[in-house]
C-alpha positions as CSV (number, residue, x, y, z in Angstrom):
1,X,36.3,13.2,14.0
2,X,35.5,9.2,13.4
3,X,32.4,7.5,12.4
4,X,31.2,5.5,14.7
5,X,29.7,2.1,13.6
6,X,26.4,1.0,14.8
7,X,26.1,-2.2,16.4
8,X,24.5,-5.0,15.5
9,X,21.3,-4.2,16.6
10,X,21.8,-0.7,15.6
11,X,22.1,-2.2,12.5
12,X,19.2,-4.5,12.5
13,X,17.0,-1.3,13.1
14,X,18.4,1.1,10.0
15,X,18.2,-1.8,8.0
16,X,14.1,-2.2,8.7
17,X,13.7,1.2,8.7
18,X,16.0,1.7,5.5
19,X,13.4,-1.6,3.9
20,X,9.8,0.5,4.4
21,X,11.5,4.0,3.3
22,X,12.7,2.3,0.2
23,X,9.2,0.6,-0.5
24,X,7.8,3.9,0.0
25,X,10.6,6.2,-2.6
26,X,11.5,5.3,-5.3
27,X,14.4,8.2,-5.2
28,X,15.5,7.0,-2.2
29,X,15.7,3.6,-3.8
30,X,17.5,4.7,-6.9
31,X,20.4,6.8,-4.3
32,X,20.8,3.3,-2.6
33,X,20.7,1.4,-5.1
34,X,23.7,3.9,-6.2
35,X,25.6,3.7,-2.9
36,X,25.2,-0.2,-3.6
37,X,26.9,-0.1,-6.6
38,X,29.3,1.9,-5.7
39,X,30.5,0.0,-3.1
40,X,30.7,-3.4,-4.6
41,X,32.8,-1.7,-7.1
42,X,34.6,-0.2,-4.6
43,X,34.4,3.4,-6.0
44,X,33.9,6.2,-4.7
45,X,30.3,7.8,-5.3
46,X,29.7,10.6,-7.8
47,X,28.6,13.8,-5.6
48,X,29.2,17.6,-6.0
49,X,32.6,18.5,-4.7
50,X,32.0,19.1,-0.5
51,X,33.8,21.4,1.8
52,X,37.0,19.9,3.7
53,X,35.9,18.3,6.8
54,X,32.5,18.9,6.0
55,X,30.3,16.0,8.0
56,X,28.5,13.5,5.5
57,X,24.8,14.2,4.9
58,X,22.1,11.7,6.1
59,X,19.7,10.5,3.6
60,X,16.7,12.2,4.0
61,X,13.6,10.3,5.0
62,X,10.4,12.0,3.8
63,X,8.1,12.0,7.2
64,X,5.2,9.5,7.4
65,X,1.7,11.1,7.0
66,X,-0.8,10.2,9.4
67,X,-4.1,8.8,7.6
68,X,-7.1,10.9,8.4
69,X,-9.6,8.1,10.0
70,X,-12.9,9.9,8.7
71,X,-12.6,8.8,5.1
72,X,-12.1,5.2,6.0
73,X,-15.0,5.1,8.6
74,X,-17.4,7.0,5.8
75,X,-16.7,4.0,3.7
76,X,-16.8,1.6,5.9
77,X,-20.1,3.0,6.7
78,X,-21.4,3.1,3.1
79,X,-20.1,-0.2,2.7
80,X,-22.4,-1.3,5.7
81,X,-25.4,0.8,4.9
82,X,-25.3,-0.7,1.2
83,X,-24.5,-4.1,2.2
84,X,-24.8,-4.7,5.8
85,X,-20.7,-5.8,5.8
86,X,-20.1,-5.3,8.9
87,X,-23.2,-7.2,10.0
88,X,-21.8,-10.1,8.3
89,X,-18.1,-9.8,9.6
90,X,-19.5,-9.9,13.0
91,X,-22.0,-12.5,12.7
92,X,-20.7,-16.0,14.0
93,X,-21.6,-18.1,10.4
94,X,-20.6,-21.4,12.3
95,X,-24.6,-22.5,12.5
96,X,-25.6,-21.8,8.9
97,X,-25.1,-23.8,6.2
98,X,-23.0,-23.5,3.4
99,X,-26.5,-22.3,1.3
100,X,-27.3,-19.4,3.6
101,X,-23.7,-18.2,4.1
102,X,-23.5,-18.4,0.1
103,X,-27.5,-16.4,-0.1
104,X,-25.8,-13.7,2.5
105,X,-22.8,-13.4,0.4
106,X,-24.4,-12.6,-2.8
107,X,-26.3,-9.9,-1.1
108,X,-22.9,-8.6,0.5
109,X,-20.9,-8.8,-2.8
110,X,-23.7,-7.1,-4.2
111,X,-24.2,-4.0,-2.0
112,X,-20.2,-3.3,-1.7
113,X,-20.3,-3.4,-5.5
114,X,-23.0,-1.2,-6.4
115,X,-21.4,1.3,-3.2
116,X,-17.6,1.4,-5.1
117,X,-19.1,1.9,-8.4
118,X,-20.5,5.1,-7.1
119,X,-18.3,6.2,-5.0
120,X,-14.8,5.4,-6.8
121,X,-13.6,5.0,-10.5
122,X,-11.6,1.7,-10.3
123,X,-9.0,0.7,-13.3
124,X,-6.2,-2.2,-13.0
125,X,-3.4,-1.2,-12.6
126,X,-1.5,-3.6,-15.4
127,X,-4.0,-4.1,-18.4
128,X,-2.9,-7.4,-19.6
129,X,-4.7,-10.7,-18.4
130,X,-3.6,-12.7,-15.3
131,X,-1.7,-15.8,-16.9
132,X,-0.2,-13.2,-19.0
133,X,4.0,-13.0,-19.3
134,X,5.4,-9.3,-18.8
135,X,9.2,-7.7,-18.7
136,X,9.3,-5.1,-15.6
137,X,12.1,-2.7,-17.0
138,X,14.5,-0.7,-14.6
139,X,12.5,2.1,-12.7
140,X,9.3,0.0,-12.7
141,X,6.7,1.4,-10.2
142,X,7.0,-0.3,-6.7
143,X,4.1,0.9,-5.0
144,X,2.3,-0.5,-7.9
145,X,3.5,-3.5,-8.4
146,X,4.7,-6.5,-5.8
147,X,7.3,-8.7,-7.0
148,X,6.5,-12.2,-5.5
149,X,8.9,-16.0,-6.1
150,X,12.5,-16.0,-6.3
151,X,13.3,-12.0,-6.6
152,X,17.2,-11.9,-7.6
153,X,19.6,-9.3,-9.3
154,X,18.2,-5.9,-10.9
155,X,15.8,-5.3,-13.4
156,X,14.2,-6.1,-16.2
157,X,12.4,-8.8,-14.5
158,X,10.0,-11.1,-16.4
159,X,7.1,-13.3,-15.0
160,X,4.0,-14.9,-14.7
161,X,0.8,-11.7,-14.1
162,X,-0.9,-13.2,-11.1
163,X,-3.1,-10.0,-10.2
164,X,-3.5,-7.4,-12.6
165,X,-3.8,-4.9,-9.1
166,X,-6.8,-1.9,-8.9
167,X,-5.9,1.8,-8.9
168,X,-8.6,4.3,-7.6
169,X,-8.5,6.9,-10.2
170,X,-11.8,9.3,-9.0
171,X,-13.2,9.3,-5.7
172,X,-16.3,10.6,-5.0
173,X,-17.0,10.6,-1.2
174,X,-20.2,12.7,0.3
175,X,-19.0,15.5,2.4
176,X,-19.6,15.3,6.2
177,X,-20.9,17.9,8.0
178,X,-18.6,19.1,11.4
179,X,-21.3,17.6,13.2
180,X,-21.5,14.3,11.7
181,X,-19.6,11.4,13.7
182,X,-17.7,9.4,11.0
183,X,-17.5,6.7,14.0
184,X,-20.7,5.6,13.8
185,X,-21.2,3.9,11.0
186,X,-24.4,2.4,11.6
187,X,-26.8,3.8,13.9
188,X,-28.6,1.3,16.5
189,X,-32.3,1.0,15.3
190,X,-35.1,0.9,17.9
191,X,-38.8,0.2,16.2
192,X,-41.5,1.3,18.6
């Protein structure tokens, strides 16, 4: 039996879908990363002895999860009941002046604060100041932190901290009862 090569636009598509799987696994990164070696080396990979003819494995892709939409509409309706954010999203702030859309935003910033400080524990995710010069060693966490400017070669990288990042580390959501639709996240009001 012989491998058949992909095209070029067969290609094209592994290698975006191979880019979000990587940013997503950090062991499929480090196999890669392997096979990469490897190959500019021209060596043959280290792998448990296989059977004679035996087909090559394909890497295994973990399977997307699909995100639950309730959470993200319960916040987005906290973050409107405490601060009317979606009220100001929506409004047209062409008319107002600089003043008034400044007012409206100290309220907003206000509300959305006080409604993640009770509903989440927020830390940064890097606790040295932005300005500050850090060394990313081998292995570094990619979900956590982006690389940004002229990325070339392998780690350790060091650089400039330009955003220190968040990291959620307690969430404390109400619970929803069956009947509650998460969907409406602000009821229309109707004064009689």
């Amino acid at each position: 039996m012989t491998d058949q090569k992909p095209s070029l636009l067969g290609r094209i598509s592994i290698a975006f879908g191979t880019f979000f799987a990587i940013l997503g696994n950090a062991e499929l990164a480090a196999r890669i990363r392997q096979l990469r070696s490897a190959a500019a080396a021209d060596e043959p990979l280290s792998q448990a002895p296989s059977a004679p003819h035996a087909a090559p494995q394909p890497a295994v892709i973990p399977p997307m999860r699909q995100a639950e939409p309730d959470a993200a509409l319960q916040l987005l309706g906290l973050l409107q009941r405490e601060a009317r954010l979606v009220d100001f999203v929506e409004e047209d702030i062409a008319a107002y002046s600089d003043a008034d859309i400044g007012a409206a935003a100290r309220l907003v910033h206000e509300g959305c604060r006080k409604a993640l400080r009770e509903h989440f524990t927020l830390e940064p995710v890097r606790t040295e100041l932005e300005g500050d010069r850090v060394t990313l060693a081998a292995g570094f966490d990619a979900a956590a932190i982006r690389l940004s400017g002229k990325v070339v070669g392998q780690p350790p990288f060091a650089g400039q901290l330009t955003h220190r990042g968040w990291r959620v580390t307690d969430t404390r959501l109400p619970r929803l009862s069956d009947s509650h639709d998460a969907a409406i996240i602000a009821p229309a009001e109707v004064e009689l």
